[in-house]
C-alpha positions as CSV (number, residue, x, y, z in Angstrom):
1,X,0.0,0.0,0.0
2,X,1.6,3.5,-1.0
3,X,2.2,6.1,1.8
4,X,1.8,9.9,0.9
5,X,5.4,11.7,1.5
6,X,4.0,15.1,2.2
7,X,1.6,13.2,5.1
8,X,4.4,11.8,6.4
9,X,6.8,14.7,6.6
10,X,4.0,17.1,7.9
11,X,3.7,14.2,10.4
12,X,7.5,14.0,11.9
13,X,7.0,18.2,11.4
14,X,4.0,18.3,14.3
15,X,6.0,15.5,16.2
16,X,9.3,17.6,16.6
17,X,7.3,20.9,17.8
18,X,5.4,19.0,20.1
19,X,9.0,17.1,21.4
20,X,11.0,20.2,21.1
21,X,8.3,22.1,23.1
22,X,7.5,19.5,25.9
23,X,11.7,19.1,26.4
24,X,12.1,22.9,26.9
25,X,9.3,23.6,28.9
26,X,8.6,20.2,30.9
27,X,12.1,18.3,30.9
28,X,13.9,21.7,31.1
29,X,17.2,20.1,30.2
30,X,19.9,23.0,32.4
31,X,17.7,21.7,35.1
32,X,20.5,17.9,34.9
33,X,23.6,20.2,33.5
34,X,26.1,19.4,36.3
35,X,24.1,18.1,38.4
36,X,24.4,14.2,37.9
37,X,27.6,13.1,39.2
38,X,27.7,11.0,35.5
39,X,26.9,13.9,33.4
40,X,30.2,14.1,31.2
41,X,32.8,17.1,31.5
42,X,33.8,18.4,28.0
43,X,37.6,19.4,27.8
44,X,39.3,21.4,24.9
45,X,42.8,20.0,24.2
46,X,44.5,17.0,22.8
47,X,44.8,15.2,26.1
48,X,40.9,14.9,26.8
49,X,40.3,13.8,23.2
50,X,42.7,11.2,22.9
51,X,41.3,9.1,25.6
52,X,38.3,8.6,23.9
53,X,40.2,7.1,21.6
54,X,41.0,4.2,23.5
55,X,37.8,2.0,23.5
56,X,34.9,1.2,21.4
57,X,32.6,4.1,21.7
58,X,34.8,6.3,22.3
59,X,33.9,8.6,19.4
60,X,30.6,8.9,19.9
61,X,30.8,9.1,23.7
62,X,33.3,12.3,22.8
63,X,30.3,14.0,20.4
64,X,28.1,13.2,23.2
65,X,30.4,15.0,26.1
66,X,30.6,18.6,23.5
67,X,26.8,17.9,23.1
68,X,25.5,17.9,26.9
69,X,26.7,21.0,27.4
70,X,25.1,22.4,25.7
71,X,22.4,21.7,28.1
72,X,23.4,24.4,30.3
73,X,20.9,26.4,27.8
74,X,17.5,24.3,28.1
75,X,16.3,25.5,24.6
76,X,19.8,24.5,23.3
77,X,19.5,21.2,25.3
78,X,15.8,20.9,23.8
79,X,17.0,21.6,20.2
80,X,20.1,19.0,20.6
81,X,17.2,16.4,22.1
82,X,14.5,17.4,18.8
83,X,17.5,16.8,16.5
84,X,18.4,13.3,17.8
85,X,15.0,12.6,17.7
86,X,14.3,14.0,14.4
87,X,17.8,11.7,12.8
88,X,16.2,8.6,14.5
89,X,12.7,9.2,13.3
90,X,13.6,10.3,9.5
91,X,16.1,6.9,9.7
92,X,13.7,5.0,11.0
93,X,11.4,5.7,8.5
94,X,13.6,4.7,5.3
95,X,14.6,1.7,6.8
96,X,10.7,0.3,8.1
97,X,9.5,0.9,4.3
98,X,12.5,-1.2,3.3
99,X,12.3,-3.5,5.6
100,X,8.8,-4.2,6.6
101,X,6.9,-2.6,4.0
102,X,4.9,1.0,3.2
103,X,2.1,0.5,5.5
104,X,4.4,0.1,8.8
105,X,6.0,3.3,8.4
106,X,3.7,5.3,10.6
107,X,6.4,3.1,12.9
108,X,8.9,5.5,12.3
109,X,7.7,7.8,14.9
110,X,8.5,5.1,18.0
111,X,11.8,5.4,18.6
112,X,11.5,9.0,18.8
113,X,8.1,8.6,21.0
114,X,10.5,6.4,23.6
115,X,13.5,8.9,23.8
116,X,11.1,11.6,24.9
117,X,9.5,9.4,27.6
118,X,12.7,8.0,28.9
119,X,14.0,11.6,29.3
120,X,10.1,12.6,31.2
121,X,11.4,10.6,33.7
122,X,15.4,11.5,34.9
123,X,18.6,12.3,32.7
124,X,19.4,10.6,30.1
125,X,23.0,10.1,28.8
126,X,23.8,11.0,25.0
127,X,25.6,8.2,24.1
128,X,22.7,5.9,25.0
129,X,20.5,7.5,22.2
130,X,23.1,8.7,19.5
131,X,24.7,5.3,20.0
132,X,21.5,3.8,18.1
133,X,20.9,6.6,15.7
134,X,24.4,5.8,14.5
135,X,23.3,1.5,13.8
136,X,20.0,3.0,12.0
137,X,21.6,5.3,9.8
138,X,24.4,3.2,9.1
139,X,21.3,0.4,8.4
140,X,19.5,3.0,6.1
141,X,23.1,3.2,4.3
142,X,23.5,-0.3,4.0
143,X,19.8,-0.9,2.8
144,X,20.3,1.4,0.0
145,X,23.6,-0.6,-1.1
146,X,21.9,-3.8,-0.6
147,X,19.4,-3.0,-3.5
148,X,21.9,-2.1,-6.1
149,X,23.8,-5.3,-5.9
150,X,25.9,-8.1,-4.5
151,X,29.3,-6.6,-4.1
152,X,27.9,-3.0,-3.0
153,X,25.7,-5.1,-0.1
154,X,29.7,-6.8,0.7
155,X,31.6,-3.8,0.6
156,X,28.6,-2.0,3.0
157,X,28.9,-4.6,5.4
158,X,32.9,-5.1,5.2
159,X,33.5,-1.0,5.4
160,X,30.0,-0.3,8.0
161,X,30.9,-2.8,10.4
162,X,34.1,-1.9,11.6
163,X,34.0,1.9,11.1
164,X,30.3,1.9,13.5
165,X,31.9,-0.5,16.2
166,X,34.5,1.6,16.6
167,X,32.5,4.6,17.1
168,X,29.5,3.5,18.7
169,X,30.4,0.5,20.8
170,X,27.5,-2.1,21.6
171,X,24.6,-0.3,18.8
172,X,26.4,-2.0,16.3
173,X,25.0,-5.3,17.6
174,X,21.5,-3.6,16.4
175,X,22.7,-2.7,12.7
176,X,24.6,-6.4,12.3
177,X,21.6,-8.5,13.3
178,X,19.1,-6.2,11.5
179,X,20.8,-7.0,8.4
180,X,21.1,-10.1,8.7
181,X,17.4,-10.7,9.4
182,X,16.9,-8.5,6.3
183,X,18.9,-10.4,4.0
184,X,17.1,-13.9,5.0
185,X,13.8,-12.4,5.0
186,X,15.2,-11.4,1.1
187,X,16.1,-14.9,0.5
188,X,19.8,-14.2,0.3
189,X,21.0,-16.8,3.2
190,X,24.7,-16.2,2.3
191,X,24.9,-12.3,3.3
192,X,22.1,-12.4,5.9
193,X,24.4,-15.5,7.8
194,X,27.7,-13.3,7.4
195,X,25.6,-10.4,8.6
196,X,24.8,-12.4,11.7
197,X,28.4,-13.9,12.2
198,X,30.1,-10.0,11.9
199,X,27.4,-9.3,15.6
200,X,30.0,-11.8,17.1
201,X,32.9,-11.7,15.1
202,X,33.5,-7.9,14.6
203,X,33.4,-6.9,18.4
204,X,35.3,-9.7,19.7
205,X,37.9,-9.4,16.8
206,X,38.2,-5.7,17.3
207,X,37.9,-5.4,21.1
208,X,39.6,-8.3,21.8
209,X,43.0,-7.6,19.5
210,X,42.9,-3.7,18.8
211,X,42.0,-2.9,22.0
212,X,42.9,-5.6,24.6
213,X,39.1,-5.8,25.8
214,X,37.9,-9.1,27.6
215,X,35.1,-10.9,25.9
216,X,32.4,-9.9,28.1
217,X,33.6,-6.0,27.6
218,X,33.6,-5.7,23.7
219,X,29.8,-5.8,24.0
220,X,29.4,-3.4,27.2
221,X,30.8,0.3,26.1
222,X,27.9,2.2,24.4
223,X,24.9,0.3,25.6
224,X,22.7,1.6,28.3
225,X,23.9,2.2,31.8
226,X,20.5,0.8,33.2
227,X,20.3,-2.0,30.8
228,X,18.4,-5.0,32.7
229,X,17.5,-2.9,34.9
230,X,13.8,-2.5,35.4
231,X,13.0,1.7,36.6
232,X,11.0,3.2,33.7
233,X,13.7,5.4,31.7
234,X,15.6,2.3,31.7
235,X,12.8,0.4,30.5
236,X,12.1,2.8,28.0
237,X,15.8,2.6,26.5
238,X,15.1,-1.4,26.2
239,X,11.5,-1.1,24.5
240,X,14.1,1.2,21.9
241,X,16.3,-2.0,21.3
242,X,12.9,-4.5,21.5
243,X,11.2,-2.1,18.8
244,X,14.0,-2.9,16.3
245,X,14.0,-6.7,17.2
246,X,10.2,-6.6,16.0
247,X,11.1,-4.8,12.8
248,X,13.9,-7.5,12.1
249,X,11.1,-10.2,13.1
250,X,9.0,-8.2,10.5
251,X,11.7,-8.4,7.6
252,X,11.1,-12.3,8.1
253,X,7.4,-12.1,7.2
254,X,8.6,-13.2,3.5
255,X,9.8,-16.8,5.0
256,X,6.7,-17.4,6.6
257,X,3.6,-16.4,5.1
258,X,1.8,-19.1,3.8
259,X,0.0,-17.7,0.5
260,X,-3.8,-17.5,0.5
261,X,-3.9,-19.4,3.8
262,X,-3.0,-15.5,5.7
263,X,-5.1,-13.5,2.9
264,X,-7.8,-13.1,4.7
265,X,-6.4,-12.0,7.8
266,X,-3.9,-9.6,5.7
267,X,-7.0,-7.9,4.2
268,X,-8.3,-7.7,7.6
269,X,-5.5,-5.7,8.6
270,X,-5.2,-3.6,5.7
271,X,-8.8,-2.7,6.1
272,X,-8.5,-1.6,9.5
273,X,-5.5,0.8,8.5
274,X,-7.3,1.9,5.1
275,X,-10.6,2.9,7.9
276,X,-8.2,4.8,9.5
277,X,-6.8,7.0,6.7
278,X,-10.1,7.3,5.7
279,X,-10.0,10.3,8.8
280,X,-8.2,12.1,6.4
281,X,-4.6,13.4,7.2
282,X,-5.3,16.7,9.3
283,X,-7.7,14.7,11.7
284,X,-5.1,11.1,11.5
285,X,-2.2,13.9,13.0
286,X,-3.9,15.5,15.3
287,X,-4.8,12.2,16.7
288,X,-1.8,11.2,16.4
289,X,-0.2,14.3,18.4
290,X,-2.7,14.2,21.2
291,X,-1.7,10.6,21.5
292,X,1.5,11.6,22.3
293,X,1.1,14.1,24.3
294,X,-1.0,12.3,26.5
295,X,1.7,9.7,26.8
296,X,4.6,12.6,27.7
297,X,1.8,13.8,30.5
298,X,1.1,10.5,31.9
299,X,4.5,9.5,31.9
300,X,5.7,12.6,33.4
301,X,7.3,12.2,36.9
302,X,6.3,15.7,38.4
303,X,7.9,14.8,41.6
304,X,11.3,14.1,40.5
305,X,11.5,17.4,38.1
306,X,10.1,19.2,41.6
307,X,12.9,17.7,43.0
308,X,14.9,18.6,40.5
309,X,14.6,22.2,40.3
310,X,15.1,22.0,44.2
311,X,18.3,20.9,43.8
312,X,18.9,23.6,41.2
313,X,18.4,26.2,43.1
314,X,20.7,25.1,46.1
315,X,23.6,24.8,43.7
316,X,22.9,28.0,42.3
317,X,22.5,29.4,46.3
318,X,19.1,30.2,45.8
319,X,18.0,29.8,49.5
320,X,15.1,30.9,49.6
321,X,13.7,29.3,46.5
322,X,15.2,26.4,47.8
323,X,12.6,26.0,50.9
324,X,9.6,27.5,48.6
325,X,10.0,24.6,46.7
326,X,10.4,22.2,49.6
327,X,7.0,22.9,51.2
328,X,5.3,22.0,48.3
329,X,6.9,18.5,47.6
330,X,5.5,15.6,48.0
331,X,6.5,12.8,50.4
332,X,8.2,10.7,48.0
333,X,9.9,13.5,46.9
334,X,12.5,13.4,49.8
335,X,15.5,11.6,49.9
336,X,19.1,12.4,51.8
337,X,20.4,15.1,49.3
338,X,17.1,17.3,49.4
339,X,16.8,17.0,53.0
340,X,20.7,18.3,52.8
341,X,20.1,21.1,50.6
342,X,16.7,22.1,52.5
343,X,18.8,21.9,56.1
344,X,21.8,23.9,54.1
345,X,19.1,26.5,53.2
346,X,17.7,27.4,56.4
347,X,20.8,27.7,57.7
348,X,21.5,30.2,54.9
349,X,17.9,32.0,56.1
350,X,18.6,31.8,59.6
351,X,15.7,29.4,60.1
352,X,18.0,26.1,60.8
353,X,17.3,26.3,65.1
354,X,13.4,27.6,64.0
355,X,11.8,25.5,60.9
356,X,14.2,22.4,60.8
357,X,11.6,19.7,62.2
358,X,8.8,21.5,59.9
359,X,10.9,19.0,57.1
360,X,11.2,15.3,56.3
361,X,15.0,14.4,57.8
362,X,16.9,12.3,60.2
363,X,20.7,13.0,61.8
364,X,21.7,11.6,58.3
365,X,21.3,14.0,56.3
366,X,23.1,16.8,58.3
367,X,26.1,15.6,56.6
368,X,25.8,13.7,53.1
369,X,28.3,11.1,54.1
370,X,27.7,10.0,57.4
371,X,26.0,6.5,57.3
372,X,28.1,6.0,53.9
373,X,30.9,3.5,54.8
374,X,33.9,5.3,52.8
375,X,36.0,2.0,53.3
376,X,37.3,1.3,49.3
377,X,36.4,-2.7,50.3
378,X,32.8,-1.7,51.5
379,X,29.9,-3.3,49.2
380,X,29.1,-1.8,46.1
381,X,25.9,-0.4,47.2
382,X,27.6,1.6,49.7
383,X,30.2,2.4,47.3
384,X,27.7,3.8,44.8
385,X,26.0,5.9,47.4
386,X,29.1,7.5,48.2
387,X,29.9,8.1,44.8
388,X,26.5,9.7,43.6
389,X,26.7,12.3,46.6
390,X,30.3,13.3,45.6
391,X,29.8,16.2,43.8
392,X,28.1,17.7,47.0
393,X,30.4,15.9,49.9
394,X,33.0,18.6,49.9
395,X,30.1,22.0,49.5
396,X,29.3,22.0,53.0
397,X,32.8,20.6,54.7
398,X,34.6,23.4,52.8
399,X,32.3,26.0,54.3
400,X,32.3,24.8,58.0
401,X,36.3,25.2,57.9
402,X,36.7,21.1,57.2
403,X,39.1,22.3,54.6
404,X,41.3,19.4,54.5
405,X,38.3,16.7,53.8
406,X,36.6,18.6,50.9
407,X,40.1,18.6,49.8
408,X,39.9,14.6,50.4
409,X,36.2,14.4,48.7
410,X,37.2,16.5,45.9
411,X,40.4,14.5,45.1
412,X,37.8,11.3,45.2
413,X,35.0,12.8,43.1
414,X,37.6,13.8,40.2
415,X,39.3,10.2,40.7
416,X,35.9,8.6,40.0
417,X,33.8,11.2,37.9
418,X,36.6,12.6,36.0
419,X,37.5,16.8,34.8
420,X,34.2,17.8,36.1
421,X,33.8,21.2,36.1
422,X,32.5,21.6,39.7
423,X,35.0,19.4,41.0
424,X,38.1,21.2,39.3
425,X,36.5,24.6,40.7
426,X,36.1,23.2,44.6
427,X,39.9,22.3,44.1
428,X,41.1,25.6,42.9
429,X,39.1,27.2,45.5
430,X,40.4,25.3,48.6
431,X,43.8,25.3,47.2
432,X,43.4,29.2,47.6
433,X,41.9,29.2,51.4
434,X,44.9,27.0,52.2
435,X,47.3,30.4,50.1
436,X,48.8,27.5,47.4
437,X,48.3,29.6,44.7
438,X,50.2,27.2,42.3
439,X,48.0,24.6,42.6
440,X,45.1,27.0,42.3
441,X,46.3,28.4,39.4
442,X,46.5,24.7,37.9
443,X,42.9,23.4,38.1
444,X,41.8,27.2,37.1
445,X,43.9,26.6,34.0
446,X,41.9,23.2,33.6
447,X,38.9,24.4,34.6
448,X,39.3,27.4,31.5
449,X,39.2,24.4,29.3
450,X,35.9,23.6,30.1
451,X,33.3,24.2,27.2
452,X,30.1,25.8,29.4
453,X,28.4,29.4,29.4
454,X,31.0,31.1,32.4
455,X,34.1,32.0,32.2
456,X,36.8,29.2,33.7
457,X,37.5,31.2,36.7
458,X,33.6,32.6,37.2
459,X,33.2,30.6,40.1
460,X,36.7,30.5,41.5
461,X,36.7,34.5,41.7
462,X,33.0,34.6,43.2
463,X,34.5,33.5,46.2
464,X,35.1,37.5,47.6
465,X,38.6,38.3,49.7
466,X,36.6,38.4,52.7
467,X,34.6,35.1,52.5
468,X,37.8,33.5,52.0
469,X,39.5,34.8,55.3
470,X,36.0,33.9,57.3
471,X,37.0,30.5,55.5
472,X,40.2,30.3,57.0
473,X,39.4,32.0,60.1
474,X,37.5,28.5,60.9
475,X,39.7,26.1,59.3
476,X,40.9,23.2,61.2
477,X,44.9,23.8,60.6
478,X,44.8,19.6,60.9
479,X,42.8,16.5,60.6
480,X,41.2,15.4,64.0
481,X,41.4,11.9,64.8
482,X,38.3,10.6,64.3
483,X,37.1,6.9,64.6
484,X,34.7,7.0,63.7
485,X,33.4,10.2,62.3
486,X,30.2,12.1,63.7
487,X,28.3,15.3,63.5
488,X,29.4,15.8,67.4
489,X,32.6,15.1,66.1
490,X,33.1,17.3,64.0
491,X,31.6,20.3,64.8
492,X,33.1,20.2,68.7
493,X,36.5,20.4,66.7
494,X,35.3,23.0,64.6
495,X,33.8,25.4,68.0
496,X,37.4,24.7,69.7
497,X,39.2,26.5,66.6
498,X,37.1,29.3,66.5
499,X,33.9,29.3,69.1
500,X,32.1,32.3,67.1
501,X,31.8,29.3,64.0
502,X,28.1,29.7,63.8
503,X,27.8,27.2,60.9
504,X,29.2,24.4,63.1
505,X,27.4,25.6,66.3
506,X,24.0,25.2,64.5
507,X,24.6,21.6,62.6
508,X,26.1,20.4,66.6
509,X,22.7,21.7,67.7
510,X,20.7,20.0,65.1
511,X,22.1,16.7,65.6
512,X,21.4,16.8,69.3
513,X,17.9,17.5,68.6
514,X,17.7,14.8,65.6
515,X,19.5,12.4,68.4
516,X,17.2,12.3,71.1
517,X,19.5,14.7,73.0
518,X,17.9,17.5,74.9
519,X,20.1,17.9,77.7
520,X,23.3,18.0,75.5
521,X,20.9,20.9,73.8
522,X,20.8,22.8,77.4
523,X,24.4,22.5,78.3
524,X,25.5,24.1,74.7
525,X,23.0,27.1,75.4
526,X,26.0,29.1,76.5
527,X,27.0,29.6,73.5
528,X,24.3,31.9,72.5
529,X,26.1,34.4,73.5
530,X,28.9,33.8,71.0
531,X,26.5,34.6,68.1
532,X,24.4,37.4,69.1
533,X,20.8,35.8,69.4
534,X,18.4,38.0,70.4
535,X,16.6,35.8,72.0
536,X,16.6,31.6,72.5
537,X,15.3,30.2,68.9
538,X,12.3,27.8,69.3
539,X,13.7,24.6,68.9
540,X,15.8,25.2,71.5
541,X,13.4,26.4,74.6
542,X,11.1,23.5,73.5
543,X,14.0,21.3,73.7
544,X,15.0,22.7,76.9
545,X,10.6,22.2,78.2
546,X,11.0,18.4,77.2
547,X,14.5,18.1,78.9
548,X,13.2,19.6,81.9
549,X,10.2,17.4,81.9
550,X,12.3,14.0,81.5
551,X,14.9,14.9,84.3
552,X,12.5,16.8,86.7
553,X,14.3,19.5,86.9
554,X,14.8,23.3,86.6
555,X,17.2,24.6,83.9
556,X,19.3,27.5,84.7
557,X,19.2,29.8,81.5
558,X,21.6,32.3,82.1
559,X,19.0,35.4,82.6
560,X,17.4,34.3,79.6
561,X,13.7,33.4,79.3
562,X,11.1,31.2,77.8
563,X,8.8,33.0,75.5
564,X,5.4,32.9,76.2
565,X,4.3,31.6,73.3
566,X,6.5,28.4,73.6
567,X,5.0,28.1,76.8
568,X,1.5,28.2,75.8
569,X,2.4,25.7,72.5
570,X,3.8,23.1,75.4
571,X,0.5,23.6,77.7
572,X,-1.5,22.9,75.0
573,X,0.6,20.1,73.6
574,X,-0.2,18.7,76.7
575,X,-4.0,19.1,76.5
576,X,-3.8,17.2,73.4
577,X,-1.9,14.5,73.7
578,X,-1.4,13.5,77.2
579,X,-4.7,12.0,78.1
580,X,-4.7,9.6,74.3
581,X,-0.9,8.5,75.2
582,X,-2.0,7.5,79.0
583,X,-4.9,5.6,77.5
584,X,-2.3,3.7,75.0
585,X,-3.6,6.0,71.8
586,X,-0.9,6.6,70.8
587,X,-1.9,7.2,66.7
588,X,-4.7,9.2,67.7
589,X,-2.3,11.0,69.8
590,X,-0.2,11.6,66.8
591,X,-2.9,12.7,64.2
592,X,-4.2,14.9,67.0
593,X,-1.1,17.2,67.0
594,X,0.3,16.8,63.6
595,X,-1.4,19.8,62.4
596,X,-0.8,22.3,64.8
597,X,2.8,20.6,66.5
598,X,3.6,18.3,63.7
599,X,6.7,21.2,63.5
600,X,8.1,21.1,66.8
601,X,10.4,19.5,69.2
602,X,7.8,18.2,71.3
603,X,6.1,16.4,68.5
604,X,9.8,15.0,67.2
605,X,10.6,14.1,71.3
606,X,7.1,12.0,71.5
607,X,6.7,10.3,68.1
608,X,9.9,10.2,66.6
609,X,8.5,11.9,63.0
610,X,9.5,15.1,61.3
611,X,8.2,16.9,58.2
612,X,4.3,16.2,59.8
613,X,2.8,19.4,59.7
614,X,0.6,19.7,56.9
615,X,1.1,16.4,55.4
C-alpha cells in the first residue's frame, strides 16, 4: 500500500514541535547540566580527546560529552534532544519501508516517541541515544547498497561494520543483526548468515586484539547504563532496542507467510488501516499528536522534576527558592540530598534552630556522608551511594572550615567522575583558602578548558577576599582523629578552633535534637552568647521544656527566658496528647497534633517523626 510523502513529513514536522516544546518547557534540560555526578565534563585539548580514543565508543561518547553541554541552555539542550529525535525518526522511516513494508511506516515515529518518555522521567546520557541513531543510519546506508547489488551489499557490510563499532560500541549489535534478518527475509541466506556472524565476530575481533578488551567487555561500552534494569527510563531505553527486534522479526514475514492461507487476515488488517486514513490526514495527525502528548503527561514524573529544580536552586544558592519549593513536595519526593540542601538553606535563612523539624530528615542527612561507609572494600551499594553524593560531599565541609576533607572528597570525586567542572573549581578554590596559589592556578587553568556558558575562573573568583579569610578564620589547621566520624565530632572540633563558627554551632545543635538529646541541647546554650541571638530560637526552649520534663528539673538559662508563646504551645501540647498517650492511643495521639505541632520538638521528642505538619 503507498504512503503519501508530504503526510508523512508534515507528520514528523508536528511530532518535533510537540518534542522540542514538551523538552524545553517540561524536561527543562539546564535543570540535569552538572548536576548528575555521570553527566560528562567536556575538555578542549588533545589530552581529553585522545582518551576517547581508546575504547569502542569512544567517538561517539566524545560528540556526546561537547553535546551535553550544551544543556546548560535548556532551549539549546531541547534543540540538541528534537535533533536526535528528528535523525532517528527520518532513519527510521527509510529503513521500516524497506524492511517491513509502506504501511508500517507510521512506525517510524517510536523510537522518537521512547526517547522523549525515557528523558520525562530522569537524565538521560547522549551516548545511550546517539549510540542507536548511528546502527540506524548506518542500516538506512546499508539498505540502499543492498538494492543495487551483491558486491555493493559486501563492501557496505565489510566497510560499515568496523568503522560503526569503533564509534559507537554495543549499537552495532542492532545494525549487524538487522541486516542479517533482512537479507534472509530477502532470501539471500549467504549475506544475511555473514551479517549475523560479523554481531560476534566484529566486536570480539576488534575489542579483543585492537583494544585488549575481555570478551564480556567488547559488548558493554555504548549500551545503556541501566540495561536489565527495570526503573521506567531504563525500561524505556530497552523497548528502543525490543522495537528494532520486531522490525527484524517483520523483515522475516517473507519466510513465513503461507500464501492464500493468511489473505484473509492480511485484508483484515489492511482494512482496519485503510478505515483509518479514511480520517483524512489533518484529523489522523492530530490524533496522532494528542496521543503523544498524552503519553509525555502520563508519563511525566512531576515529583522528580520538583525535586529537581530543588536541587537547582541550592547549587545555584538560591536559598530561599530552595525552601519554597520544599514545602510544596510531596512525600516521595524526599531523599538524603534534598533534605541536605533544605537543612543547608535554612541555615543560609537563619531558620535552621526555628523551621528544621517543619521538614522530612533524620541525623543523616546533616552531613551527606555520614551513614556512607567510605571504606574502598565496603559493598558496592555503599560504594555507589558515596559516589552519587560526591559532587556535594565537599560544598558544605569546605564551608564549616573542614578544609582538609573537601580537599579529600574533591580529590575522590575527580578520581571517579573525571575533569568535572564543579569538581576542578572546589579544588582551585580550597587550594586558595589554604594560600597555594600554584595549585590554584592549575585546576583554574583546567577548569578554563571547560566548554560551558562562564568563564573558567567565574566561580573560583565569586568567592570575595573576605569570604575567604571567614574560611580560614575557621579552618581546622589539621585532621582530627576521628574513629569514627560524627556530627558531634566534628563540629566540637570546629567550636574549639574558633567558638564564634556559627555554621558548626548550628549543625552540633541540630544533631542533638535529631539524636534524642535534649540535655546536650541545654548544656550548649552558653554559646548563644557567641553569636548574638536575640533571643533563644524555638527549637531550642522547646528542647530545653521536654528536657526539663524527663529529668524533673529546673534549667538555669543564664538570665534568659522562655517565650510565652513556647510556653503556651507546650500547655497545649499537653492538653492534646497527654490524656490519648495514658490511655495507650498513641496514633490518635499523633494525628491529633500533627497539624498544629507536627513542627516542633515536642512532637519529634514523642513520636519520633519530622516533616508532619501539613502532610
Amino acid at each position: 500500500m503507498g504512503s503519501d510523502p508530504n503526510y508523512g513529513r508534515l507528520r514528523l514536522l508536528g511530532f518535533l514541535v510537540l518534542f522540542f516544546l514538551w523538552t524545553w518547557q517540561r524536561i527543562d534540560p539546564a535543570l540535569y547540566y552538572d548536576a548528575d555526578p555521570v553527566f560528562p565534563p567536556f575538555l578542549t585539548g588533545g589530552a581529553f580527546f585522545r582518551q576517547f580514543l581508546a575504547y569502542p565508543g569512544g567517538p561517539i561518547a566524545y560528540a556526546a560529552a561537547f553535546l551535553s553541554q550544551l544543556f546548560a541552555w535548556s532551549w539549546l539542550g531541547a534543540l540538541v534532544l528534537t535533533a536526535i529525535a528528528g535523525l532517528t525518526c527520518w532513519a527510521a522511516d527509510g529503513v521500516i519501508r524497506r524492511m517491513v513494508g509502506d504501511s508500517w511506516r507510521w512506525a517510524g515515529l517510536v523510537p522518537g516517541v521512547l526517547i522523549l518518555l525515557a528523558y520525562n522521567r530522569g537524565i538521560v546520557l547522549l551516548p545511550e541515544i546517539i549510540g542507536p541513531l548511528a546502527a540506524v543510519l548506518a542500516l538506512a546506508a546499508y539498505l540502499w547498497l543492498s538494492e543495487r547489488g551483491a558486491w555493493p551489499r559486501m563492501v557496505g557490510l565489510v566497510v560499515l561494520s568496523p568503522v560503526l563499532y569503533y564509534a559507537a560500541g554495543g549499537p552495532y549489535l542492532l545494525f549487524a543483526g538487522l541486516a542479517g534478518l533482512y537479507e534472509l527475509g530477502q532470501g539471500r541466506r549467504l549475506p544475511g548468515l555473514l551479517s549475523l556472524l560479523a554481531m560476534e565476530g566484529v566486536p570480539y575481533f576488534i575489542g579483543c586484539y585492537g583494544f585488549a578488551l575481555t570478551a564480556s567487555e567488547v559488548f558493554r561500552y555504548g549500551l545503556p547504563l541501566g540495561f536489565g534494569t527495570l526503573d521506567f527510563r531504563s525500561v524505556a531505553l530497552q523497548l528502543m532496542y525490543g522495537f528494532w527486534v520486531l522490525v527484524g522479526l517483520g523483515a522475516l514475514a517473507p519466510l513465513v507467510r503461507r500464501g492464500k492461507a493468511r489473505e484473509p487476515k492480511r485484508r483484515r488488517q489492511l482494512a482496519a488501516i485503510q478505515r483509518l486514513r479514511g480520517l483524512g490526514p489533518a484529523p489522523r495527525l492530530l490524533l496522532g499528536l494528542v496521543g503523544v502528548a498524552a503519553l509525555a503527561v502520563l508519563t511525566e514524573d512531576r515529583v522528580e522534576r520538583e525535586a529537581a529544580r530543588l536541587d537547582d536552586a541550592a547549587r545555584h544558592e538560591r536559598w530561599d527558592e530552595v525552601l519554597v519549593r520544599a514545602r510544596g513536595l510531596p512525600l516521595r519526593g524526599y531523599d538524603r540530598v534534598v533534605s541536605h540542601q533544605i537543612n543547608r538553606a535554612l541555615y543560609e535563612t537563619g531558620r535552621l534552630p526555628y523551621d528544621m523539624l517543619a521538614y522530612p530528615q533524620g541525623p543523616e542527612t546533616l552531613m551527606l556522608d555520614m551513614g556512607v561507609n567510605p571504606d574502598p572494600e565496603a559493598e558496592s551499594l555503599q560504594m555507589q551511594a558515596r559516589e552519587e553524593t560526591f559532587l556535594r560531599l565537599g560544598d558544605l565541609d569546605l564551608q564549616l572550615g573542614l578544609v582538609n576533607k573537601a580537599e579529600r572528597e574533591a580529590h575522590e570525586a575527580l578520581t571517579v567522575h573525571g575533569p568535572h567542572p564543579e569538581v576542578l573549581r572546589r579544588l582551585a578554590t580550597v587550594n586558595l583558602v589554604k594560600r597555594q596559589p600554584e595549585a590554584a592556578a592549575a585546576f583554574t587553568a583546567a577548569l578554563a578548558q571547560c566548554v560551558r556558558p562562564e568563564g573558567g575562573s567565574a566561580g573560583i573568583a565569586s568567592m570575595e577576599s573576605a569570604e575567604l579569610e571567614r574560611v580560614r578564620s575557621v579552618m581546622l589547621v589539621r585532621d582530627a582523629p576521628w574513629a569514627p566520624e560524627s556530627v558531634e565530632d566534628r563540629c566540637r572540633a570546629l567550636l574549639r578552633r574558633n567558638r564564634r563558627n556559627r555554621m558548626a554551632f548550628e549543625y552540633l545543635m541540630a544533631y542533638y535534637l535529631l539524636t534524642h538529646q535534649p540535655g546536650k541541647v541545654v548544656e550548649n546554650l552558653g554559646r548563644l552568647r557567641d553569636f548574638g541571638y536575640p533571643a533563644i530560637p524555638r527549637l531550642y526552649e522547646e528542647a530545653v521544656l521536654v528536657e526539663e520534663r524527663q529529668s524533673a528539673r529546673v534549667v538555669d538559662l543564664g538570665g534568659r527566658r522562655i517565650s510565652a508563646e513556647t510556653l503556651d504551645r507546650w500547655v497545649g501540647f499537653g492538653q492534646t496528647v497527654d490524656a490519648l498517650l495514658r490511655a495507650g492511643a498513641r496514633e490518635s495521639a499523633k494525628a491529633a497534633a500533627r497539624a498544629r505541632y507536627g513542627d516542633s520538638y515536642f512532637y519529634y521528642a514523642a513520636f519520633g517523626e519530622t516533616g508532619a505538619a501539613g502532610r
